[in-house]
ZAMARGU-4260 file (C-alpha; in steps of 0.2 Angstrom, whole numbers, plus 5000, padded with zeros to 4 digits):
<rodrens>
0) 5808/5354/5875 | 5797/5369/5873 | 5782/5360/5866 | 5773/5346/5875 | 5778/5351/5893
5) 5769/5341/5908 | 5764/5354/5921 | 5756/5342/5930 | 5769/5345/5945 | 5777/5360/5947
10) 5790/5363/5961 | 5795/5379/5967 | 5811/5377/5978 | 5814/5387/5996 | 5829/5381/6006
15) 5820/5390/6022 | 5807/5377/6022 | 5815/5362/6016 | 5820/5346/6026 | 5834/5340/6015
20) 5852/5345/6019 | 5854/5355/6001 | 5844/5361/5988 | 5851/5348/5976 | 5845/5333/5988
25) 5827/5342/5989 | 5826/5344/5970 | 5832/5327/5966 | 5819/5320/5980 | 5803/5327/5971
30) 5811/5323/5956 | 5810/5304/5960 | 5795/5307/5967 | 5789/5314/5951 | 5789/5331/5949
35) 5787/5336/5931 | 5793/5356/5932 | 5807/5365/5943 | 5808/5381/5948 | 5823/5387/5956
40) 5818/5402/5968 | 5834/5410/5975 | 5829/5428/5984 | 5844/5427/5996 | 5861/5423/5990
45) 5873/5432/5979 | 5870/5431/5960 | 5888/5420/5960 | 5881/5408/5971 | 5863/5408/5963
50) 5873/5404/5945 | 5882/5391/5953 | 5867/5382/5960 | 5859/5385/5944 | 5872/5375/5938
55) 5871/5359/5950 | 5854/5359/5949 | 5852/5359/5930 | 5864/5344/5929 | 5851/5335/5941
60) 5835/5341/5931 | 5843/5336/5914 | 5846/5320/5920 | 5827/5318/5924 | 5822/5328/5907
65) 5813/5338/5916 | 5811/5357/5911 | 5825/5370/5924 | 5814/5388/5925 | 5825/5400/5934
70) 5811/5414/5946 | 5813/5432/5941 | 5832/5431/5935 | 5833/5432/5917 | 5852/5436/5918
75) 5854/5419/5927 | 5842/5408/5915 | 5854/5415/5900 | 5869/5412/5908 | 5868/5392/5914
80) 5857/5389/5899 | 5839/5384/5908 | 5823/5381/5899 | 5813/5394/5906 | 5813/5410/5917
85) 5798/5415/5927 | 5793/5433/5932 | 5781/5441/5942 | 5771/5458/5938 | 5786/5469/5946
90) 5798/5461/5937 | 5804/5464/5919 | 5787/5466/5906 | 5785/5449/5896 | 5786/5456/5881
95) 5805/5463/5886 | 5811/5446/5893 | 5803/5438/5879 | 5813/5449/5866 | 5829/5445/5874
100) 5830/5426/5879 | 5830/5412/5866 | 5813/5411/5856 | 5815/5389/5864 | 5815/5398/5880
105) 5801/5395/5891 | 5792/5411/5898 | 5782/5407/5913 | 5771/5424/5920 | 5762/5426/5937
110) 5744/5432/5937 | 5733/5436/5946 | 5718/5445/5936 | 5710/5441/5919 | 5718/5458/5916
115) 5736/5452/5917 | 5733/5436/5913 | 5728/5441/5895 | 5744/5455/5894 | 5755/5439/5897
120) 5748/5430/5884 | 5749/5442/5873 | 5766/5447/5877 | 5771/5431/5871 | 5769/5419/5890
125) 5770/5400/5887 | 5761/5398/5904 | 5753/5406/5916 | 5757/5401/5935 | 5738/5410/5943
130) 5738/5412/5962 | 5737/5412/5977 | 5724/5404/5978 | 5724/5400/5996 | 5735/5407/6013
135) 5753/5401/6010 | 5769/5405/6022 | 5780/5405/6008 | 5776/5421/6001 | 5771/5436/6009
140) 5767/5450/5995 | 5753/5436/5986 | 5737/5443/5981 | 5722/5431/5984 | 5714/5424/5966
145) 5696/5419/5970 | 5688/5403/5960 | 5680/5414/5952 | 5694/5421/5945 | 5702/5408/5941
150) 5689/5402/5931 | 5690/5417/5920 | 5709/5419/5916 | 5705/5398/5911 | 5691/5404/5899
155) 5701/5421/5893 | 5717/5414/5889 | 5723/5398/5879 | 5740/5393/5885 | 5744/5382/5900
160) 5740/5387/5919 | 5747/5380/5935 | 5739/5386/5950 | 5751/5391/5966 | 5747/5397/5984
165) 5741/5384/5997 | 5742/5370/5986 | 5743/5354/5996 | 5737/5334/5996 | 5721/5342/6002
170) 5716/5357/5991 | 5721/5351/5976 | 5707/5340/5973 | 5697/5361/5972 | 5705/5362/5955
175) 5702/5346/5945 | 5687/5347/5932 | 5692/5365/5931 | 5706/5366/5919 | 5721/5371/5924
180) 5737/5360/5919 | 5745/5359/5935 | 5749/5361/5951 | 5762/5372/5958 | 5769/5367/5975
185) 5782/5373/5988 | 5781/5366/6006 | 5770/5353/6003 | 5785/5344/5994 | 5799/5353/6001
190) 5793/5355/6021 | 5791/5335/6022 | 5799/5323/6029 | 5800/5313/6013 | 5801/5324/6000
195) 5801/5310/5989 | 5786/5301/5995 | 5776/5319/5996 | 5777/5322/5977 | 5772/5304/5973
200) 5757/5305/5982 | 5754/5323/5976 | 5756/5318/5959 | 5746/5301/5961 | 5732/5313/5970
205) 5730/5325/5953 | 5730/5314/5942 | 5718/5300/5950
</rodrens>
């Protein structure tokens, strides 16, 4: 699965902003609706219960074929056998998680300078999520990514790049024409009313 992975759409989940009943339900929503990427973001629940998710929600992604990335737990990725961990830059180096999971394991890295952009790459990232690159709620420690920026990190590395931070129906179309692969969304799938119906038009709106 490693090889040849969409980007295109790439949910983040958040069970704080999300209209469906479960996580499951929300997943499996943007799932129909499209979504090409998952990423399962658990900050507040014990590393039992987080597995367990892990676990229900892998069954639903696999059914889809659609790639599991687990956010900053590489213990948890190992254990329910996901495709992909994702880390931040205060989380484990790259080049440490990359030396410990599977080399079929995807290695996703957040970045938010040419600097740490080219690090990752180095370190063995498969992709780059570069952000944010507008106000979002649902994180409150991001660091703004200009353009400009943006730009640059494109030019400067060679792997894949999904954009996060802000990314809605309405600012996506900012990043089309500039190279990135895909992007990375949180309440604008999650926080509808119709999950479902959200990524479809999401989708339908990047790739028009």
């Amino acid at each position: 699965m490693k090889h040849g992975i969409d980007y295109s759409l790439y949910l983040c989940t958040d069970r704080g902003l999300m209209t469906s009943a479960t996580i499951e339900e929300s997943v499996e929503a943007a799932l129909k609706g499209g979504a090409t990427v998952v990423q399962l973001r658990e900050k507040d629940c014990s590393s039992r219960e987080f597995y367990e998710l892990a676990l229900r929600v892998k069954r639903i992604t696999g059914g889809y074929k659609v790639p599991l990335i687990i956010n900053d737990r590489v213990d948890i990725a190992l254990a329910v056998h996901a495709d992909g961990v994702h880390i931040g830059q205060k989380d484990l180096p790259c080049k440490v998680v990359r030396a410990v999971v599977p080399p079929e394991m995807l290695v996703g890295v957040s970045a938010a300078t040419v600097a740490e952009a080219v690090q990752a790459e180095a370190d063995g990232a498969d992709y780059l999520g570069v952000g944010a690159m507008f106000a979002t709620s649902t994180k409150t420690d991001t660091r703004p990514v200009t353009m400009e920026t943006l730009l640059a990190i494109r030019q400067a590395v060679k792997i894949p790049i999904v954009v996060i931070g802000g990314i809605n129906e309405r600012t996506l179309q900012a990043f089309k024409g500039t190279g990135v692969d895909g992007i990375a969304v949180v309440s604008a799938i999650v926080a509808k009313p119709d999950p479902e119906a959200a990524a479809r038009e999401l989708l339908r709106l990047w790739k028009m």
